[in-house]
Biopython code that builds the backbone (N, CA, C, O; Angstrom):
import numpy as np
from Bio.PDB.StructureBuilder import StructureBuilder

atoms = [
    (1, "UNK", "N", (3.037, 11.386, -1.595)),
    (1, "UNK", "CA", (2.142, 11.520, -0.459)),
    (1, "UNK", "C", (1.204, 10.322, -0.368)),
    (1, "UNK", "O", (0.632, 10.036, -1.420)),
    (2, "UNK", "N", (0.918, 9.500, 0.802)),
    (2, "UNK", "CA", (-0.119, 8.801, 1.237)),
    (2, "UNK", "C", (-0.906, 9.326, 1.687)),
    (2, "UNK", "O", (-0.864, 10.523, 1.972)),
    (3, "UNK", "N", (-1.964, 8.479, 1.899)),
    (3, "UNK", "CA", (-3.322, 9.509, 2.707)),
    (3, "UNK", "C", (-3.809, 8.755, 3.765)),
    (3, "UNK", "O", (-3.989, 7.573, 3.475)),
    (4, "UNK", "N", (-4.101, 9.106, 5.006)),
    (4, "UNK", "CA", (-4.471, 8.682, 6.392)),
    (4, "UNK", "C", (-5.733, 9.588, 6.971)),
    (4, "UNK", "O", (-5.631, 10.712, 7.464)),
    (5, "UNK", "N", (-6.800, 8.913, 6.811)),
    (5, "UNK", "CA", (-7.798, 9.625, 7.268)),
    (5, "UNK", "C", (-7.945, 10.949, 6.645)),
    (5, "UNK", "O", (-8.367, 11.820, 7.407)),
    (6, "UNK", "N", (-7.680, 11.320, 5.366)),
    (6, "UNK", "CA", (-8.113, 11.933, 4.665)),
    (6, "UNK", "C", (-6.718, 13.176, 4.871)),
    (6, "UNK", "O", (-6.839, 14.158, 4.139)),
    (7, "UNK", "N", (-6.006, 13.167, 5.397)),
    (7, "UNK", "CA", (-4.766, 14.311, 5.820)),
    (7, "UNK", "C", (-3.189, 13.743, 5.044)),
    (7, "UNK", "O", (-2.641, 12.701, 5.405)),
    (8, "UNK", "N", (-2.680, 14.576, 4.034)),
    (8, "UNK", "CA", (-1.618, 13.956, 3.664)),
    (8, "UNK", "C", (-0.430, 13.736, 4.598)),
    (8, "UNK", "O", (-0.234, 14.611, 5.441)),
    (9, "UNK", "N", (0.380, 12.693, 4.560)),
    (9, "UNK", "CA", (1.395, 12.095, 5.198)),
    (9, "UNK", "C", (2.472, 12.132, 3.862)),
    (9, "UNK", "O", (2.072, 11.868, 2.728)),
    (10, "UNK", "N", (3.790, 12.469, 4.135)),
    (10, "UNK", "CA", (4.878, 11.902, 3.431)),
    (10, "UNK", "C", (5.073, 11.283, 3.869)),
    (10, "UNK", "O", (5.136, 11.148, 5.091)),
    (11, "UNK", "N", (5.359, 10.254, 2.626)),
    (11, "UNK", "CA", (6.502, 8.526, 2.899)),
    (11, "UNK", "C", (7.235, 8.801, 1.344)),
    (11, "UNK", "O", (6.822, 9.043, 0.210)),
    (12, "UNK", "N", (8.648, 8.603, 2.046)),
    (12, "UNK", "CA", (9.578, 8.821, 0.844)),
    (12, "UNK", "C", (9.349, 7.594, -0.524)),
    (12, "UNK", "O", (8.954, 6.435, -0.394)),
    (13, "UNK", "N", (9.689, 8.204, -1.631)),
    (13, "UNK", "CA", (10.062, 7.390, -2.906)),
    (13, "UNK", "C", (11.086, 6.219, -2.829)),
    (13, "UNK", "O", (12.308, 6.237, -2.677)),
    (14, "UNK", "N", (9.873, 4.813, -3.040)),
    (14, "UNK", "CA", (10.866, 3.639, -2.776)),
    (14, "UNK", "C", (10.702, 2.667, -1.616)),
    (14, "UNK", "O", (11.139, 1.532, -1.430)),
    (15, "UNK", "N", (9.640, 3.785, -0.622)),
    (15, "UNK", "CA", (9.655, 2.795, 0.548)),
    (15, "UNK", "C", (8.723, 1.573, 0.147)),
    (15, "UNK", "O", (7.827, 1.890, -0.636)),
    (16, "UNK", "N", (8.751, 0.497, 0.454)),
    (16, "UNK", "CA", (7.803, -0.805, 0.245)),
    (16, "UNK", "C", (6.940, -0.151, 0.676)),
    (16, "UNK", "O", (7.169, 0.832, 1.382)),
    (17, "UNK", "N", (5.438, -0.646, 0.267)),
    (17, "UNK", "CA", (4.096, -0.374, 0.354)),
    (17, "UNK", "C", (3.877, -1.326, 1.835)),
    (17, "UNK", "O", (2.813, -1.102, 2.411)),
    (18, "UNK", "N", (4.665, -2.205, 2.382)),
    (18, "UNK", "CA", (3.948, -2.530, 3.559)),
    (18, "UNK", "C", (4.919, -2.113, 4.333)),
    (18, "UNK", "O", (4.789, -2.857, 5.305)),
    (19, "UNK", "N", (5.635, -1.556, 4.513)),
    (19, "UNK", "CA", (6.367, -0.795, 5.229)),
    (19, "UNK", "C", (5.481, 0.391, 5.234)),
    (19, "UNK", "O", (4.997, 0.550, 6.355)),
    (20, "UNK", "N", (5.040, 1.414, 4.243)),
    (20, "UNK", "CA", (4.428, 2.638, 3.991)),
    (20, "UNK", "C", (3.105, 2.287, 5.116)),
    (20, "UNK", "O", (2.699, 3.132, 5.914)),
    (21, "UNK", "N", (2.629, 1.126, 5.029)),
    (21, "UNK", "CA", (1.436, 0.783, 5.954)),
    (21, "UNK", "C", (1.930, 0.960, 7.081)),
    (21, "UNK", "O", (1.629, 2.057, 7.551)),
    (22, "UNK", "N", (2.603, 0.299, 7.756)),
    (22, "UNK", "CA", (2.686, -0.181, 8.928)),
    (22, "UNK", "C", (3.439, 1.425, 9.419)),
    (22, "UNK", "O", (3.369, 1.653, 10.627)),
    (23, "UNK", "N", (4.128, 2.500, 8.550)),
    (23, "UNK", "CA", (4.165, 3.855, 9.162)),
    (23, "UNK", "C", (2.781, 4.594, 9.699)),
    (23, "UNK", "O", (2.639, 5.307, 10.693)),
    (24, "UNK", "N", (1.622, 4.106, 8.516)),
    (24, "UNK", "CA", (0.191, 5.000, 8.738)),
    (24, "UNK", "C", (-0.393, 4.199, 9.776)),
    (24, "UNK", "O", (-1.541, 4.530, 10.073)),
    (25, "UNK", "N", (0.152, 3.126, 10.474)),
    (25, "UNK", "CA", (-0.415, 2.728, 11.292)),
    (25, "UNK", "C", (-1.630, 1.835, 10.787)),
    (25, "UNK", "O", (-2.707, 1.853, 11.381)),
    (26, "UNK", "N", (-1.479, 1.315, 10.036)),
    (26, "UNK", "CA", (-2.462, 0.234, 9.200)),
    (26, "UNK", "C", (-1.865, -1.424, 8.917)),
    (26, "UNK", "O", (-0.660, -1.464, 8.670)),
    (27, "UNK", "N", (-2.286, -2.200, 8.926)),
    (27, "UNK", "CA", (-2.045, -3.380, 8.371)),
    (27, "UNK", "C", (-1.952, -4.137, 7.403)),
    (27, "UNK", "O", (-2.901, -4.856, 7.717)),
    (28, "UNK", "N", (-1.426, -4.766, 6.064)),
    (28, "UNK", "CA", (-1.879, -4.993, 5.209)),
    (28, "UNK", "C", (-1.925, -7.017, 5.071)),
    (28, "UNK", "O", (-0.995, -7.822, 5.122)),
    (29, "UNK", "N", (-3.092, -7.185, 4.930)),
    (29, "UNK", "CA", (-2.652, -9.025, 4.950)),
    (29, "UNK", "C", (-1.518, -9.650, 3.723)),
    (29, "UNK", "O", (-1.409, -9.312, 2.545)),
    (30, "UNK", "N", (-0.921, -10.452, 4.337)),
    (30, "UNK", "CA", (0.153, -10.847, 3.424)),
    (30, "UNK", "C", (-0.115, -12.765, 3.519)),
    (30, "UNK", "O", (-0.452, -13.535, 4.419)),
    (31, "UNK", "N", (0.209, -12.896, 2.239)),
    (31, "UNK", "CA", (0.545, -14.708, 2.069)),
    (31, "UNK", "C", (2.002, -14.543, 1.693)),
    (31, "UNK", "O", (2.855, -13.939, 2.344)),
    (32, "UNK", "N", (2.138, -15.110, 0.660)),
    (32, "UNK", "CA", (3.112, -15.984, 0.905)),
    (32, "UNK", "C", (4.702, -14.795, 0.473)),
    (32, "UNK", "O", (5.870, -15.183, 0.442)),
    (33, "UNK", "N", (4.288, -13.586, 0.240)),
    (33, "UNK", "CA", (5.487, -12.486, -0.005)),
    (33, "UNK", "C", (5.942, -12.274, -0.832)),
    (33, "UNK", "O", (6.489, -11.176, -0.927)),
    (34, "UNK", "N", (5.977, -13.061, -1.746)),
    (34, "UNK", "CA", (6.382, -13.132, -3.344)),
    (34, "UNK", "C", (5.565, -12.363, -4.411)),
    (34, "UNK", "O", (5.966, -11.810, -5.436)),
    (35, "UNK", "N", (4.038, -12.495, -3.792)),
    (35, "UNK", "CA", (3.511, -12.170, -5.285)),
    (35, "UNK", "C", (2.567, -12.319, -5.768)),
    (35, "UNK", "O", (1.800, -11.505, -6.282)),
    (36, "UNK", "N", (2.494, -13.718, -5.623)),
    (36, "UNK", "CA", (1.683, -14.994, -6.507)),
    (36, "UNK", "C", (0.126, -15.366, -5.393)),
    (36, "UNK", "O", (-0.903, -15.839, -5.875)),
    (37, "UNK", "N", (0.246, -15.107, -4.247)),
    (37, "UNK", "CA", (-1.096, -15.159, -3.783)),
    (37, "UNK", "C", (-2.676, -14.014, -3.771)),
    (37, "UNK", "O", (-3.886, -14.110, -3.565)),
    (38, "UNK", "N", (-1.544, -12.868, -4.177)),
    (38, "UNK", "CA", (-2.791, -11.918, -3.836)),
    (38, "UNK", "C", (-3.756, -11.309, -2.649)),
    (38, "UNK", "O", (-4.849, -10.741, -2.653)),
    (39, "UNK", "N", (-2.751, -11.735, -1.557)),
    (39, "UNK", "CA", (-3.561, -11.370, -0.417)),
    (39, "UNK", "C", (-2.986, -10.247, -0.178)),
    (39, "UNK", "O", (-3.782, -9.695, 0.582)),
    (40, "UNK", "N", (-1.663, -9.183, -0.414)),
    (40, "UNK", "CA", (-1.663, -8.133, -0.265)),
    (40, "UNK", "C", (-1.463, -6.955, -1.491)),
    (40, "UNK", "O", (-0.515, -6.420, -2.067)),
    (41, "UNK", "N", (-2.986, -6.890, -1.524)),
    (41, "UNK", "CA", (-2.826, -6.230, -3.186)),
    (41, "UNK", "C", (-4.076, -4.990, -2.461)),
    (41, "UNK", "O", (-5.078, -5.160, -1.766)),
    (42, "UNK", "N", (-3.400, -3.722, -3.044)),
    (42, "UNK", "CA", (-3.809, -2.821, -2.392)),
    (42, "UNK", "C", (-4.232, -1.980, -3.952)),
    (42, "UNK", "O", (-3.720, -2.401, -4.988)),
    (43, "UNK", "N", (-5.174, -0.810, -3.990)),
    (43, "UNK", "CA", (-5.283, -0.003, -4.848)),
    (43, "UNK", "C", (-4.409, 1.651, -4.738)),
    (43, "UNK", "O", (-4.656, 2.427, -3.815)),
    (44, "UNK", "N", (-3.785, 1.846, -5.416)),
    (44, "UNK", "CA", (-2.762, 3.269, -5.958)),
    (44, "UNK", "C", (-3.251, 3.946, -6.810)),
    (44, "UNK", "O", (-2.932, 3.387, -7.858)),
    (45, "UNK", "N", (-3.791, 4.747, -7.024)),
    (45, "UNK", "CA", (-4.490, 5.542, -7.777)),
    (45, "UNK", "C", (-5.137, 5.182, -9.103)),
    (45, "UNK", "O", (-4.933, 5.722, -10.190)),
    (46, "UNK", "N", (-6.106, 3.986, -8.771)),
    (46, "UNK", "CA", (-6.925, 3.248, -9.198)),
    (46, "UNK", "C", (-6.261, 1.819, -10.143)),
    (46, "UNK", "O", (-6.704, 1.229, -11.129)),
    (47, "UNK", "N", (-5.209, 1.654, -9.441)),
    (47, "UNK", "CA", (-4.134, 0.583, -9.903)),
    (47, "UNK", "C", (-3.855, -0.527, -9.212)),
    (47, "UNK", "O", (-2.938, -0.115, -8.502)),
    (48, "UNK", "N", (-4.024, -1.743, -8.905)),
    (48, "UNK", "CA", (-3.854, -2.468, -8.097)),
    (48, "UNK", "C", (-2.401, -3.392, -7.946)),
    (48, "UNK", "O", (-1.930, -4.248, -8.695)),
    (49, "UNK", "N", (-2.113, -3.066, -7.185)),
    (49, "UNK", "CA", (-0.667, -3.576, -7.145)),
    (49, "UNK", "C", (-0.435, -4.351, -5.706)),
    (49, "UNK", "O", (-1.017, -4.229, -4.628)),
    (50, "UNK", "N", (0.732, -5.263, -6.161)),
    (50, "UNK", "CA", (0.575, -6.172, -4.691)),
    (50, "UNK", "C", (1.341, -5.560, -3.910)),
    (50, "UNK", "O", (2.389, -5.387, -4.533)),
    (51, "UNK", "N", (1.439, -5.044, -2.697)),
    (51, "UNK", "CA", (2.524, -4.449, -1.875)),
    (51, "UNK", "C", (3.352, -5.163, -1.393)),
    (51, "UNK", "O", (4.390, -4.503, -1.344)),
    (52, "UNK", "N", (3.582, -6.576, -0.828)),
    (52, "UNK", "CA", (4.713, -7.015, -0.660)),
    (52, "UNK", "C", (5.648, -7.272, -1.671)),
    (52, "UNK", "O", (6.650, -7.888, -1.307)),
    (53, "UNK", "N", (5.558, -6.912, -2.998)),
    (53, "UNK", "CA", (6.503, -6.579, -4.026)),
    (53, "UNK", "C", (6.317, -5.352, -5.226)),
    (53, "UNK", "O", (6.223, -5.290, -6.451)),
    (54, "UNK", "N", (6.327, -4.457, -4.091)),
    (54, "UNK", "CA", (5.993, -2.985, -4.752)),
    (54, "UNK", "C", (6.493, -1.681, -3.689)),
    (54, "UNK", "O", (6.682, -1.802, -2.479)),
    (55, "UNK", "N", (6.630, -0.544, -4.417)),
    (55, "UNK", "CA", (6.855, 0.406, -3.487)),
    (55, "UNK", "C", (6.688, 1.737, -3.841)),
    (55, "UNK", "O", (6.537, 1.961, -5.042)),
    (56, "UNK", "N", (6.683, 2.483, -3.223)),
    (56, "UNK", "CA", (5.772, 3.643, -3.477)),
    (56, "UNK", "C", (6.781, 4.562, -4.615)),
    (56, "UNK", "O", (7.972, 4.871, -4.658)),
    (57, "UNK", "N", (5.807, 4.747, -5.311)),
    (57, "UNK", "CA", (6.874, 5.017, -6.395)),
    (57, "UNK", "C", (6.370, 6.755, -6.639)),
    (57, "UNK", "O", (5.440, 7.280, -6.026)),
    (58, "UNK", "N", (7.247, 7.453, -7.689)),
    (58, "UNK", "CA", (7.083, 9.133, -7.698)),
    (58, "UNK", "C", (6.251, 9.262, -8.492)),
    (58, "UNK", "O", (6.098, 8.527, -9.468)),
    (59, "UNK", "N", (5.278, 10.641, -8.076)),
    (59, "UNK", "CA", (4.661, 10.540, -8.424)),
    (59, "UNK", "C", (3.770, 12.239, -8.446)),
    (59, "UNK", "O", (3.246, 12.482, -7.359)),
    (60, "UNK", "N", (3.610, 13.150, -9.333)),
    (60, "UNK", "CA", (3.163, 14.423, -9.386)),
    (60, "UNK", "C", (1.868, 14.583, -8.584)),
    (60, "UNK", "O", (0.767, 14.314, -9.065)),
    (61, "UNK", "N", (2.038, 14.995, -7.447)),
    (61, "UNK", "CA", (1.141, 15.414, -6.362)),
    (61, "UNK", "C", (0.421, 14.020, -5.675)),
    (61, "UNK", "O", (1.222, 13.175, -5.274)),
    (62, "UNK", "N", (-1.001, 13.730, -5.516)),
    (62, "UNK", "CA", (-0.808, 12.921, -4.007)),
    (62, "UNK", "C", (-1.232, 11.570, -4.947)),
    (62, "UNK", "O", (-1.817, 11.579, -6.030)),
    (63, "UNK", "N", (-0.793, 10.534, -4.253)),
    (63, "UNK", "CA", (-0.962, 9.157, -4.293)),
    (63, "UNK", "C", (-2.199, 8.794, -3.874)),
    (63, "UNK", "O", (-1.936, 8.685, -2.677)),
    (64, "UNK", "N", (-3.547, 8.480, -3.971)),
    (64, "UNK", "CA", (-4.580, 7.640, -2.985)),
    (64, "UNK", "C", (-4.380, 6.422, -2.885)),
    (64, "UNK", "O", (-4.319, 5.813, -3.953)),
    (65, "UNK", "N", (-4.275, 5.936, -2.096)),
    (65, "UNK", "CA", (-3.964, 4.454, -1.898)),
    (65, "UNK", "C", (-5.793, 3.856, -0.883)),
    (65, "UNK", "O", (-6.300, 4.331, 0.133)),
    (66, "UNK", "N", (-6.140, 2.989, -1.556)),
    (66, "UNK", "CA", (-7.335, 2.266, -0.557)),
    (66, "UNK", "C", (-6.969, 0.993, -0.249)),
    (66, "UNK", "O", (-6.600, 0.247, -1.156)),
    (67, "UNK", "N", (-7.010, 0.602, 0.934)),
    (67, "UNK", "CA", (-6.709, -0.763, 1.756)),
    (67, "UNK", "C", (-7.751, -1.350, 1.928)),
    (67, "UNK", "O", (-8.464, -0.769, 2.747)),
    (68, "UNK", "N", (-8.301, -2.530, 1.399)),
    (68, "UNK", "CA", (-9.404, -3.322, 1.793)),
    (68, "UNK", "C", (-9.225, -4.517, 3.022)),
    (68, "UNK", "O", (-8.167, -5.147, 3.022)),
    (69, "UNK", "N", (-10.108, -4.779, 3.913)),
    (69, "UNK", "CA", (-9.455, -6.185, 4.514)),
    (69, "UNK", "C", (-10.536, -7.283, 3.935)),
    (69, "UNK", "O", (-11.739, -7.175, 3.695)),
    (70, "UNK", "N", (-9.780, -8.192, 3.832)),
    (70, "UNK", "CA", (-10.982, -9.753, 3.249)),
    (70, "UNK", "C", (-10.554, -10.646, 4.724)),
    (70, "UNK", "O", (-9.513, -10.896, 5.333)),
    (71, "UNK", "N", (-11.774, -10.895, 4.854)),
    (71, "UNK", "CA", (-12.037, -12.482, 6.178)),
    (71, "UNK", "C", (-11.065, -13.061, 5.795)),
    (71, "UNK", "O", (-10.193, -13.089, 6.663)),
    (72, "UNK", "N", (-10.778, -13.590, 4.800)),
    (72, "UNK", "CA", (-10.331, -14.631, 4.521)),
    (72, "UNK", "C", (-8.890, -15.085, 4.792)),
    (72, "UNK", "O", (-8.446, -16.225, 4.924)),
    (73, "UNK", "N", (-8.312, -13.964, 4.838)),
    (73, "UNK", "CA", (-6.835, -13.982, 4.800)),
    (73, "UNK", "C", (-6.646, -12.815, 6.532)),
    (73, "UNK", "O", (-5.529, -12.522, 6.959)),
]
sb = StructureBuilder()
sb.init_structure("model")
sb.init_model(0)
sb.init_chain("A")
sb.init_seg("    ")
for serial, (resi, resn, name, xyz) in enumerate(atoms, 1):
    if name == "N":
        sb.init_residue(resn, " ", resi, " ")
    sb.init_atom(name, np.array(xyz, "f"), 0.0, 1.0, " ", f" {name:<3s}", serial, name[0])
structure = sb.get_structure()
């Protein structure tokens, strides 16, 4: 489960994390896709992981995920 305005949403096991975004209707900033920049690094239940090389993985009851945006990127 993801969370959208506080109401759980299913997104299946496996989907990419910016795919999982762009279902909740959110955005996530991306550089360069690989990895190595850090502009799309999101928090998972107090875990920070980069989403353009990550995906929502299983997990016993709900996932919180928090999306920050930075100016910068």
């Amino acid at each position: 489960m993801c969370w959208e305005d506080g109401d759980p949403v299913s997104i299946p096991v496996g989907t990419p994390w910016l795919t999982a975004a762009q279902i909740l209707g959110h955005t996530v900033p991306t550089g360069c896709l690989y990895g190595s920049c850090g502009a799309c690094e999101i928090e998972v239940n107090g875990h920070v992981v980069r989403a353009c090389i990550s995906s929502v993985c299983g997990s016993k009851g709900t996932l919180k995920v928090e999306l920050a945006t930075d100016p910068y990127w």
